[in-house]
C-alpha positions as CSV (number, residue, x, y, z in Angstrom):
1,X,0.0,0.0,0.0
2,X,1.4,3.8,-0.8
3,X,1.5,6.1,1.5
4,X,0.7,9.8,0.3
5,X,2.0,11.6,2.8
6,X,5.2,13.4,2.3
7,X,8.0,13.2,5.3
8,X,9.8,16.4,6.4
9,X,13.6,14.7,5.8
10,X,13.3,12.7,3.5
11,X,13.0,14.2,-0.3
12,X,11.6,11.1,-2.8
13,X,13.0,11.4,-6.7
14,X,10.6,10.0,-8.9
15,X,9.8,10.1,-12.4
16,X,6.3,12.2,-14.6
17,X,5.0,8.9,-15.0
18,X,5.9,7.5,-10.9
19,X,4.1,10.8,-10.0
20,X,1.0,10.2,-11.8
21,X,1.1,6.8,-10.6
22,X,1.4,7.5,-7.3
23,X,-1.3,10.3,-7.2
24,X,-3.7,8.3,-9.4
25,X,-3.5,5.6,-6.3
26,X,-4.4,8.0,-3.8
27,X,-7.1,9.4,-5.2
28,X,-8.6,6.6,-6.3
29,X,-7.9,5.5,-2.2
30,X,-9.6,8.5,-0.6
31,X,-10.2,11.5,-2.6
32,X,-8.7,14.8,-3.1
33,X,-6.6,15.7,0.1
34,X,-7.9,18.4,2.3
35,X,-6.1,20.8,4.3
36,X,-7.0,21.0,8.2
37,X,-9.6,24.4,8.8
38,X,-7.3,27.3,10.6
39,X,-8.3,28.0,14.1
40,X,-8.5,31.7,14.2
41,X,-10.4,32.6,17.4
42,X,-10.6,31.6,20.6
43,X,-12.9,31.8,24.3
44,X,-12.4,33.3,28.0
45,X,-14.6,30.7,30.5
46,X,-15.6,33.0,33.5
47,X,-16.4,31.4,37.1
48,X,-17.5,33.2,39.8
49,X,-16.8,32.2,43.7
50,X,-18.9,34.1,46.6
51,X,-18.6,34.3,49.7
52,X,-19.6,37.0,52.5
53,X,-23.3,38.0,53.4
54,X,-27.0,38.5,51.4
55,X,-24.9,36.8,48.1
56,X,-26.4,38.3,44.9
57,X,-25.2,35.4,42.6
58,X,-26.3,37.5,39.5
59,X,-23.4,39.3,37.0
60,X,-22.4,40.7,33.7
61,X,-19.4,39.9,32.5
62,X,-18.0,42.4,29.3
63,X,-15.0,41.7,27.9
64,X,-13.2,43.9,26.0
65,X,-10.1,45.6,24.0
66,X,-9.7,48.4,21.9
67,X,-11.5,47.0,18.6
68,X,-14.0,44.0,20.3
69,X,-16.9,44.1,23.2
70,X,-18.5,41.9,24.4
71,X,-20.9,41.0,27.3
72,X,-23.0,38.1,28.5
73,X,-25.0,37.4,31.9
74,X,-23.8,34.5,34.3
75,X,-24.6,33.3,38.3
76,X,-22.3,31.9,40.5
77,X,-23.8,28.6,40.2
78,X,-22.6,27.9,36.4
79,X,-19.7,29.2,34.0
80,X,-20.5,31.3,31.4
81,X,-18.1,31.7,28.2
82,X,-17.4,34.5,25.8
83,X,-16.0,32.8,22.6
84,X,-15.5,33.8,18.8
85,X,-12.9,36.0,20.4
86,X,-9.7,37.0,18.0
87,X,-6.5,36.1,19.5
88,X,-5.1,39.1,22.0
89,X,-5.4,40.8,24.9
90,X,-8.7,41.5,27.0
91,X,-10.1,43.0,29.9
92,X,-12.6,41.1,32.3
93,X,-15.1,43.2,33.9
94,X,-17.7,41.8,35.9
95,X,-21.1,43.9,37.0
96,X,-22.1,43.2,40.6
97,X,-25.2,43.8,42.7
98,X,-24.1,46.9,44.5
99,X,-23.3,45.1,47.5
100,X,-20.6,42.8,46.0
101,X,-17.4,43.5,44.7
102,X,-14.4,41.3,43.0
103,X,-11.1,40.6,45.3
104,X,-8.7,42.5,43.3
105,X,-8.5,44.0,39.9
106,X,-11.7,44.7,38.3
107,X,-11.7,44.3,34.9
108,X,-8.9,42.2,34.6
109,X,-6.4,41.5,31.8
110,X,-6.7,38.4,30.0
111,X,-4.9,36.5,26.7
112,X,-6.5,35.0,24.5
113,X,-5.0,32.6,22.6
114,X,-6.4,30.6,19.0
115,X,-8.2,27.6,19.6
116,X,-7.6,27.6,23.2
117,X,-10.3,28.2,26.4
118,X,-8.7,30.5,28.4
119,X,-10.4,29.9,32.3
120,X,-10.6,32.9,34.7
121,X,-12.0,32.1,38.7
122,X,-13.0,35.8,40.1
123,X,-13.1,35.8,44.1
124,X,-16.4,38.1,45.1
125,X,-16.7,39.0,48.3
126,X,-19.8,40.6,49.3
127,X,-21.4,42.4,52.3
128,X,-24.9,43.3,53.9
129,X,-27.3,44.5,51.3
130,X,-29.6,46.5,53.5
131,X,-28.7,49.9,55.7
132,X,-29.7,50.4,59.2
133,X,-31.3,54.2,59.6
134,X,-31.6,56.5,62.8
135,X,-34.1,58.6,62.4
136,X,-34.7,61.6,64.8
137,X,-37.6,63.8,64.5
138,X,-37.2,67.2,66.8
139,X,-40.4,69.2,66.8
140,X,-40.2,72.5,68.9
141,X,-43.6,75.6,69.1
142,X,-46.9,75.5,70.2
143,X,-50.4,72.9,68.7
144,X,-47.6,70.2,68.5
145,X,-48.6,67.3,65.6
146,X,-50.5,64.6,67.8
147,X,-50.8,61.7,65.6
148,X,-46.7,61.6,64.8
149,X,-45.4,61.6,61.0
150,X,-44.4,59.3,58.3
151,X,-41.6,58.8,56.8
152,X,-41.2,57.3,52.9
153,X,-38.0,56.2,51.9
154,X,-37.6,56.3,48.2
155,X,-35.0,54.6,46.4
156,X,-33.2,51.2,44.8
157,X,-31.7,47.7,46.0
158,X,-28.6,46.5,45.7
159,X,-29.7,45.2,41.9
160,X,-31.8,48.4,40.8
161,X,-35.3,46.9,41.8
162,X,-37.6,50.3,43.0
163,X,-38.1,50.2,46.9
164,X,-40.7,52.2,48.8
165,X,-40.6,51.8,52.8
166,X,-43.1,53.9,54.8
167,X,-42.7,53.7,58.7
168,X,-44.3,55.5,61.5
169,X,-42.7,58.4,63.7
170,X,-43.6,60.4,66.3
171,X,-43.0,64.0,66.6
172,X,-40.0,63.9,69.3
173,X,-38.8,60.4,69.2
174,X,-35.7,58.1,67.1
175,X,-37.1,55.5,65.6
176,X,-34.4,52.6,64.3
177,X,-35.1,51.0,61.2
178,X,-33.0,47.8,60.5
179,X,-32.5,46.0,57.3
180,X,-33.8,49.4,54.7
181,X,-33.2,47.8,51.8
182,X,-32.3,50.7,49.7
183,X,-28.5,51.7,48.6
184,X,-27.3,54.5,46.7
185,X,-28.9,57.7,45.8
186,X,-32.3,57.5,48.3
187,X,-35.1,60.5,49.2
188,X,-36.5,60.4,52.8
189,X,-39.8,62.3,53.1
190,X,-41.5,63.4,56.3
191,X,-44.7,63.4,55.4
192,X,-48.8,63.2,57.2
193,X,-47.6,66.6,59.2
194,X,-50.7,68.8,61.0
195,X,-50.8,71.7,58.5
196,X,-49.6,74.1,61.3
197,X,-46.1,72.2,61.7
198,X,-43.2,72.6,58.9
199,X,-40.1,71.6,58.4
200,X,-37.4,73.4,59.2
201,X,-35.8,73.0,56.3
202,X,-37.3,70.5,53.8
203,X,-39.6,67.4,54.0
204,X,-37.6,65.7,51.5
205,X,-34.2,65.5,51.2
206,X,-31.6,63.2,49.3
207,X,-28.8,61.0,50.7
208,X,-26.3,58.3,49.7
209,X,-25.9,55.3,51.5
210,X,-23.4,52.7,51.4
211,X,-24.2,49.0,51.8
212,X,-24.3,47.9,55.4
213,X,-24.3,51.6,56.6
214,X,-25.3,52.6,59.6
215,X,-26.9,56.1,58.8
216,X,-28.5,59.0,61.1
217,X,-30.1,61.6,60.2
218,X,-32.6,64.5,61.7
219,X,-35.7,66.0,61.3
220,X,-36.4,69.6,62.7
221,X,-40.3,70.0,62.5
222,X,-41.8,73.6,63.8
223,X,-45.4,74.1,65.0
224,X,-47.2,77.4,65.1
225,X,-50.8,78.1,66.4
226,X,-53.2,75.8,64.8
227,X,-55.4,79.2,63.9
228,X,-55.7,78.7,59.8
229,X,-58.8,79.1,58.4
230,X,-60.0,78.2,54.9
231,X,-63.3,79.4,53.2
232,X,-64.9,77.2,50.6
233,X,-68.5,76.7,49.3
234,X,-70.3,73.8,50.1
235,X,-73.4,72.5,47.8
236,X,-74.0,69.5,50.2
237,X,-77.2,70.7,51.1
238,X,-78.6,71.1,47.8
239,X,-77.7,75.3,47.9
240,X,-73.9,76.8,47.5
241,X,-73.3,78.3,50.9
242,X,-70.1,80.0,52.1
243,X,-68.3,78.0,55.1
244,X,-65.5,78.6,57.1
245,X,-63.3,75.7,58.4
246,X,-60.1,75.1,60.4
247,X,-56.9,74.2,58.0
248,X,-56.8,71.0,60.0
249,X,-60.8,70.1,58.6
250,X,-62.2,70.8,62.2
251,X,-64.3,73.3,63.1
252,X,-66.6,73.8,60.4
253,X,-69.1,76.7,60.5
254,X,-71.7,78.5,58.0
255,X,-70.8,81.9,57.3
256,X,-74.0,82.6,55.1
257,X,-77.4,81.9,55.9
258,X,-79.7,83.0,53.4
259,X,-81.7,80.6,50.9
260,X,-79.7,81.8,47.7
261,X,-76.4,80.6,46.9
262,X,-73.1,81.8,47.9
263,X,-69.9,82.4,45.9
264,X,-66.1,83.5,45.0
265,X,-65.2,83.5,49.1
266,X,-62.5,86.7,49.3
267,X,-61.2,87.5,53.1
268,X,-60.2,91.0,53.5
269,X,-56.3,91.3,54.4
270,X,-57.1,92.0,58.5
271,X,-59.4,88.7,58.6
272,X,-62.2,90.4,59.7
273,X,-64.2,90.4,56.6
274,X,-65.3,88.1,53.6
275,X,-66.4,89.6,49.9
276,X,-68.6,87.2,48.1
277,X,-71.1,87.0,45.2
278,X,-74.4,85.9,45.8
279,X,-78.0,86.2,43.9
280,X,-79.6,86.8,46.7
281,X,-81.2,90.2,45.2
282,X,-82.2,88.0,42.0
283,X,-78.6,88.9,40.1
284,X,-75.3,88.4,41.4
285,X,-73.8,91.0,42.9
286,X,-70.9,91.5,45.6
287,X,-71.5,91.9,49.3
288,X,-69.7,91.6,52.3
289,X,-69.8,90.3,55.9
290,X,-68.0,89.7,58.7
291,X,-66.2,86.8,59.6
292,X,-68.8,85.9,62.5
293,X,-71.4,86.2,60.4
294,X,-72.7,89.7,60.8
295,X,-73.1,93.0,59.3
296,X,-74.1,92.2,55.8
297,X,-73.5,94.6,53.1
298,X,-74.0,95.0,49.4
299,X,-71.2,96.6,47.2
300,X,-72.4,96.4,43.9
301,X,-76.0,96.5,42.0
302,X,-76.1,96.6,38.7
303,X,-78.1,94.5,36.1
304,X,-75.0,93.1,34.6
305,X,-73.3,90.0,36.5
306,X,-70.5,91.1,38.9
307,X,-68.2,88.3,40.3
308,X,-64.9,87.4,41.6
309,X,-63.9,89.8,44.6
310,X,-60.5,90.4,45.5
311,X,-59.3,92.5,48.1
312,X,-56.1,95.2,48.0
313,X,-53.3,94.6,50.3
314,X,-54.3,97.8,52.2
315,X,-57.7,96.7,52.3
316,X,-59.3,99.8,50.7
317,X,-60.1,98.4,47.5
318,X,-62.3,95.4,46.0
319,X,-61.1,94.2,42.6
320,X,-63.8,92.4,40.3
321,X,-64.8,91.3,37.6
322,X,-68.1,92.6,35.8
323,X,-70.2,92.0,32.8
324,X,-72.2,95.4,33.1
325,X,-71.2,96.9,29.7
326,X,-71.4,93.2,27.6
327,X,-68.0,91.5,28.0
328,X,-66.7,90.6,31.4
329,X,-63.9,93.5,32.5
330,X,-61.8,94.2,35.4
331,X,-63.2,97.1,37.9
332,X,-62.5,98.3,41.4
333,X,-64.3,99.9,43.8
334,X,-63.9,100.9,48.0
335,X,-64.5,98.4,50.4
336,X,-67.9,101.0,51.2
337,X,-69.2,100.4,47.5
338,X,-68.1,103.9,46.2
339,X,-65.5,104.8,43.3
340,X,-66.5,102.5,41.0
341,X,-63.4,102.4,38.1
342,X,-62.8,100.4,35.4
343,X,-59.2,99.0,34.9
344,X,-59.4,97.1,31.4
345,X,-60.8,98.0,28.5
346,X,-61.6,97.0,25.0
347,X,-63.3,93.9,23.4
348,X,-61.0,90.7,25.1
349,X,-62.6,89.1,27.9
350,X,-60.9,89.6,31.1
351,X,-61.6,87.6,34.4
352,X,-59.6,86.4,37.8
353,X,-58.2,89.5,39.4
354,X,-55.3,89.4,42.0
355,X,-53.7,91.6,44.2
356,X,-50.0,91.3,44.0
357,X,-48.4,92.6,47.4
358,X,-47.1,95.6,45.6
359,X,-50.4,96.7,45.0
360,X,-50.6,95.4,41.0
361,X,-53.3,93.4,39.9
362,X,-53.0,89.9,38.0
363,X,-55.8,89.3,35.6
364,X,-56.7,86.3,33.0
365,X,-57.4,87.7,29.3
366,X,-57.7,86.5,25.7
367,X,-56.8,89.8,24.4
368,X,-53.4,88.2,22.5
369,X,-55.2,84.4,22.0
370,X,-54.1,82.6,19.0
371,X,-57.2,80.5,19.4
372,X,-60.4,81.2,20.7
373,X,-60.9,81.0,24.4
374,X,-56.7,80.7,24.9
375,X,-56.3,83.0,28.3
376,X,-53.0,84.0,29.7
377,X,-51.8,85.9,32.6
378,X,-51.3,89.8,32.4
379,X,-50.4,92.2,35.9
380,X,-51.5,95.8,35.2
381,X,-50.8,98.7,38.0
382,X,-54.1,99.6,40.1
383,X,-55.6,102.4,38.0
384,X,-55.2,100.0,35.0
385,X,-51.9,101.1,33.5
386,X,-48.6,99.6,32.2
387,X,-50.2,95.8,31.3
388,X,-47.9,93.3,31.2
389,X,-48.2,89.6,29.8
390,X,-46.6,87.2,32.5
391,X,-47.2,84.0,30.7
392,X,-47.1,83.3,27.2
393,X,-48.3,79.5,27.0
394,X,-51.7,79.6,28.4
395,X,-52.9,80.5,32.1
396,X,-55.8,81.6,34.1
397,X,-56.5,82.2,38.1
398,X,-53.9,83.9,39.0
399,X,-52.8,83.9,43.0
400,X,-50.0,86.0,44.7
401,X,-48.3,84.5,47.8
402,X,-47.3,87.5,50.5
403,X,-43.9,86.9,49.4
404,X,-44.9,87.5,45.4
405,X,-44.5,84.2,44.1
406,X,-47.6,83.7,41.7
407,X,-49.5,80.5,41.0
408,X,-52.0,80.1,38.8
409,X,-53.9,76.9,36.7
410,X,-52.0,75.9,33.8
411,X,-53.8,76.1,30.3
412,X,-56.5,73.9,29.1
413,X,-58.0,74.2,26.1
414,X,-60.0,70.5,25.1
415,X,-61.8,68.5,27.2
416,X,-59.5,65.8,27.6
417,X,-56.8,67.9,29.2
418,X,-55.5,67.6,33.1
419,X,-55.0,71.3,33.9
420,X,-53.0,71.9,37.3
421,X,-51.4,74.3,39.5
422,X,-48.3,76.0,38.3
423,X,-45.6,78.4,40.5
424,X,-43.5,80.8,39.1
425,X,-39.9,79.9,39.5
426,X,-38.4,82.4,37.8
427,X,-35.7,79.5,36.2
428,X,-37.6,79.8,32.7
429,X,-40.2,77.2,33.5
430,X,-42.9,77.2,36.0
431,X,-43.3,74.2,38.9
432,X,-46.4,71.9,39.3
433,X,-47.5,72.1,42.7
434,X,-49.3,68.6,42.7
435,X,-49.4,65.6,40.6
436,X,-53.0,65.4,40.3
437,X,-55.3,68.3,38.6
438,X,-57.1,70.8,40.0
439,X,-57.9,74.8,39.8
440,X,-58.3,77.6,41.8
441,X,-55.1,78.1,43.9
442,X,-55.4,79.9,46.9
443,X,-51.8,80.8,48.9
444,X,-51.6,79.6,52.9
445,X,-50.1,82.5,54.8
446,X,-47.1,81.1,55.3
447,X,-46.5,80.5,51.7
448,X,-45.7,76.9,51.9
449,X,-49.1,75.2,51.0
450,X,-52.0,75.9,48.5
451,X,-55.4,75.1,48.8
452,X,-57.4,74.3,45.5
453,X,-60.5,72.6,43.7
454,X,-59.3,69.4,43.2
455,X,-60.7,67.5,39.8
456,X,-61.4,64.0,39.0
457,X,-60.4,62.4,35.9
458,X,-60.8,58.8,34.5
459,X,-58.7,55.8,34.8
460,X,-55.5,55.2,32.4
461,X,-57.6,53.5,29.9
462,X,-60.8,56.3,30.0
463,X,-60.1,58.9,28.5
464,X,-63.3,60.5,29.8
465,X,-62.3,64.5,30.5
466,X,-61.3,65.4,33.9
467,X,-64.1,67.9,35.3
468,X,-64.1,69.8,39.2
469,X,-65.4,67.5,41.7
470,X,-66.3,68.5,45.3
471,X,-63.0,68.6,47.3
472,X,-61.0,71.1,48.4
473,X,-57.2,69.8,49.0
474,X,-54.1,71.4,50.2
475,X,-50.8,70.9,48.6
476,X,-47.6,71.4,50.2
477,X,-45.7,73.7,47.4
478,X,-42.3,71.7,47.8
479,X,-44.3,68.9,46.3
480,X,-44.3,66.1,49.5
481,X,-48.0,65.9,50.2
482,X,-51.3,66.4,49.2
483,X,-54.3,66.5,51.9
484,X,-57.8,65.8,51.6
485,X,-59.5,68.8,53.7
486,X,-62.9,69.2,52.7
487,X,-65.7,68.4,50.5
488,X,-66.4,72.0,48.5
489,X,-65.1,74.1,46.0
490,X,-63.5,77.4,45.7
491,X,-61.0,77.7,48.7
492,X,-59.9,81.0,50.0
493,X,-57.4,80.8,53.2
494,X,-57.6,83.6,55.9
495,X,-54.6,86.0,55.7
């Protein structure tokens, strides 16, 4: 039998015809010869080996150089293996749960070599995946909270899955809270506070923690005299009456009386007195009373709707809106129903005066809509002068806080929109005050909550519009809390 191999040291001499001989035998033996397949690429096998406390057996692995990446997911249970890999020089790194981390280099450099599995054993060591928190709540004035505070911890475990922890806290107490599992970038809220006790500083504020951390942090919480009072209508009884409640939703009295209905609450800037419209006299008209319920008197009578009192900062004037001469306009008058004045003028409709504390008045008007029934906010000086355009996207109600900040309801212009209350920041773009909708912000004297209408909208899948509904809420303006405080419309809070 030939043999058609060729040896490295020996060199054969044959003749044309031996050579076709030859190769005629081995092909007719086994075929045409074919050369072995190169091996051009080769494979990193990765192994992971845990040990330490609350394992998180999960990784990534990615492996890399300057002209390949590549990454797969493994456990600690099995190997995984990169492979197709050209031959050179790599880097390992693996992607641990945050409370794991590799003993030693991470990445580390590997060779890879063609047709060869190149093995790598990573030591992980990791620690406790929770945090243990000290939380100290100091609260200091007078109508101290009674039913303690919440606190919501916001944040992420140790593998990026959303964690929300809410725990109970009263008002001078440290609580201990063991195994938070939360690491990284978190928000603790103190939340469910009376509406007479603030923060100090904020209710929310952002820390990092470390796994296994033993963190501390304090709460300074500051309680004035529970004396707020909010105005609202009610329509439980079948009639819109004007009613007068604690901030807190206790103490709830009737401030009118009469059969007719009751409207637009205003209080004067002492506390003494409320401005409100009512059709009482068979058109409405403004009148005022005192905050005990006495001493009725009628401002305005005229055959064309007035509406929508707001007082001056001085308390001399009543700005309102009126419908007298066809279109409804801005007016003032004294607080004794004299000097009647018309601020605005022209064709536009112009609605929702405001008293800034300078003594300007913020006012809702189509007079620049690109489409019909677009209103945006304009401030003009008392006697009606100098108007200036304050929003340029849409906006109505208009509400100045004692320090000048300015809210007012955002624009909504079809009836599937969620209009809601907006502050001016003065950054370029105005804040939301709540997540959920409503209108009609009124400013607590303190500046650091806002009453409104609150409206009800349909579920995710409804797109039924969103319309008022009969609650009044209160919004804390830094965004932590919304509280249910009555059912009504229209709030007004006492200066």
């Amino acid at each position: 039998m030939h043999s058609c191999a060729r040896g490295p040291t020996r060199r054969w001499v044959l003749s044309t015809a031996a050579w076709l001989i030859l190769g005629s035998a081995c092909r007719d033996a086994s075929g045409p010869v074919k050369p072995a397949p190169l091996v051009r690429t080769g494979s990193i096998r990765i192994s992971v080996s845990m040990t330490g406390e609350d394992l998180q057996g999960a990784f990534t692995a990615s492996v890399f150089n300057g002209s390949v990446s590549r990454s797969t997911a493994g456990s600690a249970s099995e190997s995984v293996i990169v492979d197709s890999l050209p031959p050179g020089g790599y880097d390992l790194f693996l992607n641990l749960a945050l409370n794991c981390a590799v003993d030693g280099d991470n990445p580390v450099s590997v060779t890879v070599s063609a047709g060869e599995t190149t093995a790598v054993v990573l030591p992980v060591t990791c620690v406790l995946a929770t945090a243990t928190l000290h939380v100290t709540t100091v609260t200091t004035g007078v109508d101290l909270d009674r039913d303690g505070y919440r606190l919501r911890i916001d944040g992420h475990s140790v593998i990026g899955a959303p964690v929300q922890q809410i725990s109970l806290i009263s008002a001078n107490d440290t609580t201990t809270l063991l195994r938070v599992p939360v690491i990284g970038t978190t928000r603790l809220t103190l939340y469910n506070l009376a509406i007479n006790c603030d923060p100090a500083d904020s209710a929310g504020r952002p820390v990092q923690i470390s796994p296994g951390d033993t963190a501390a942090f304090t709460f300074a919480v500051a309680c004035r005299p529970d004396t707020d009072s909010v105005a609202y209508v009610d329509s439980s009884a079948g009639v819109r009456h004007i009613v007068i409640g604690s901030a807190n939703g206790g103490g709830r009295r009737r401030l009118t009386k009469d059969l007719s209905s009751g409207d637009d609450p205003a209080w004067s800037p002492d506390g003494k007195r409320v401005a409100f419209t009512t059709e009482r006299d068979g058109n409405r008209e403004i009148y005022v009373i005192d905050a005990d319920g006495s001493n009725l008197r009628r401002l305005t009578n005229d055959g064309g709707a007035d509406y929508s009192p707001a007082w001056s900062p001085d308390g001399t004037l009543i700005a309102f809106v009126s419908e007298r001469e066809g279109k409804p306009a801005i007016y003032t008058l004294h607080a004794d129903g004299t000097g009647l004045a018309r601020l605005t003028t022209g064709s536009s409709i112009e609605v929702d005066p405001a008293w800034s504390p300078d003594g300007r008045i913020a006012f809702a008007s189509d007079r620049n809509a690109v489409t019909a029934g677009r209103m945006d906010v304009y401030v003009t000086n008392a006697d009606g002068s100098n108007p200036v355009r304050l929003t340029t996207g849409g906006g109505a109600q208009p509400a100045w806080s004692r320090d000048g900040r300015l809210a007012y309801t955002s624009p909504c212009y079809d009836e599937y929109c969620q209009q809601s209350i907006l502050v001016r920041s003065g950054s370029g773009r105005d804040a939301p005050v709540t997540l959920d909708v409503g209108d009609r912000p009124s400013w607590s004297p303190d500046g650091r909550k806002i009453a409104y209408n609150a409206f009800g909208c349909g579920g995710v899948w409804d797109y039924s519009p969103c319309g008022p509904t009969q609650e009044v809420r209160i919004a804390r303006v830094d965004g932590t809390e919304t509280i249910s405080l009555a059912s009504g419309t229209r709030p007004a809070w006492r200066p």
